[in-house]
N, C-alpha and C positions, 0 to 999 in steps of 0.2 A: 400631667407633664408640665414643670415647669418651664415655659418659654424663657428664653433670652434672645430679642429680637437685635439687640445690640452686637452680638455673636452675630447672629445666624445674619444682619446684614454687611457684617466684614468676609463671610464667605464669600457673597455674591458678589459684594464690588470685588474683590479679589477673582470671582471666578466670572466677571462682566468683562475680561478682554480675551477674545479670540486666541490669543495664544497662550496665555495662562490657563484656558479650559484646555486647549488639545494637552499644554504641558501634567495638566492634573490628570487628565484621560490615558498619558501615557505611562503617569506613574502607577495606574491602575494594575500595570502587568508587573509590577516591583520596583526595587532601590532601582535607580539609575543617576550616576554620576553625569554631573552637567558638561562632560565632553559627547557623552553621548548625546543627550538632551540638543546641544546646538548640532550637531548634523542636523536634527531635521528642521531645520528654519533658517530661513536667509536672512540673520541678524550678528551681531557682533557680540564679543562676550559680555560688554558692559550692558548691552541690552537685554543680554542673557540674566547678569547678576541683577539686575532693578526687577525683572517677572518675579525670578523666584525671593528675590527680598519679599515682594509684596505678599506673595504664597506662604511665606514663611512667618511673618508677621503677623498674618489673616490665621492663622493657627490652623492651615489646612497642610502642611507641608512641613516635612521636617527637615532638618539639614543636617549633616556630621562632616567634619574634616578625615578625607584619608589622602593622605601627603600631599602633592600639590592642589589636590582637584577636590570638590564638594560631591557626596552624594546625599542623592534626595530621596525621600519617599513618604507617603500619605500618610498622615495624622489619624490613625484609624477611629480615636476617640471623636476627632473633628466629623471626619467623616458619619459616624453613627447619627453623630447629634441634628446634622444636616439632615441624613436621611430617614429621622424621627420625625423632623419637622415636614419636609414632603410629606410622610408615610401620612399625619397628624391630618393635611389639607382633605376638606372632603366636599364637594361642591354639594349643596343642598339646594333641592328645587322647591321647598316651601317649609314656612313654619319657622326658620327664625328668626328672617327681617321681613316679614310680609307682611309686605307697605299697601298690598288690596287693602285689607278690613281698617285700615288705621288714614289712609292719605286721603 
């Protein structure tokens, strides 16, 4: 697998604010237009627009215009690529940096 760590860490700074994870987590159930999106958070729309900019950007998130209002929903290609790179992490208890036989 080729890594792009450069990707895979504009995910996290994108998904490193409290509300940009719930907003990704809710996208998890489908599109949803960012009226709905601000019911659930006591923030204003401009605060609303600067999350999902940075979601948008970070290439986790998608956007489309349908008349006044934006809907959103998961970059599923993004999404894979993230969860190749978790899937990839394997915590190893010996044998590749074991600094016993060598420090």
């Amino acid at each position: 697998m080729e890594s792009n760590y450069k990707e895979y860490a504009l995910f996290m700074k994108a998904l490193g604010d409290e509300t940009r994870l719930k907003i990704f987590h809710m996208l998890s159930g489908g599109e949803l237009c960012a009226c709905k999106i601000l019911e659930e958070f006591h923030i204003t729309q401009p605060t609303l627009s600067y999350h999902m900019k940075t979601l948008c950007e970070s290439g986790l998130v998608n956007g489309r215009r349908d008349g006044i209002w934006t809907k959103y929903s998961i970059n599923e290609k993004a999404l894979e690529a993230l969860k190749m790179l978790f899937n990839d992490i394997d915590v190893k208890t010996a044998g590749y940096f074991d600094c016993s036989t060598e420090c």
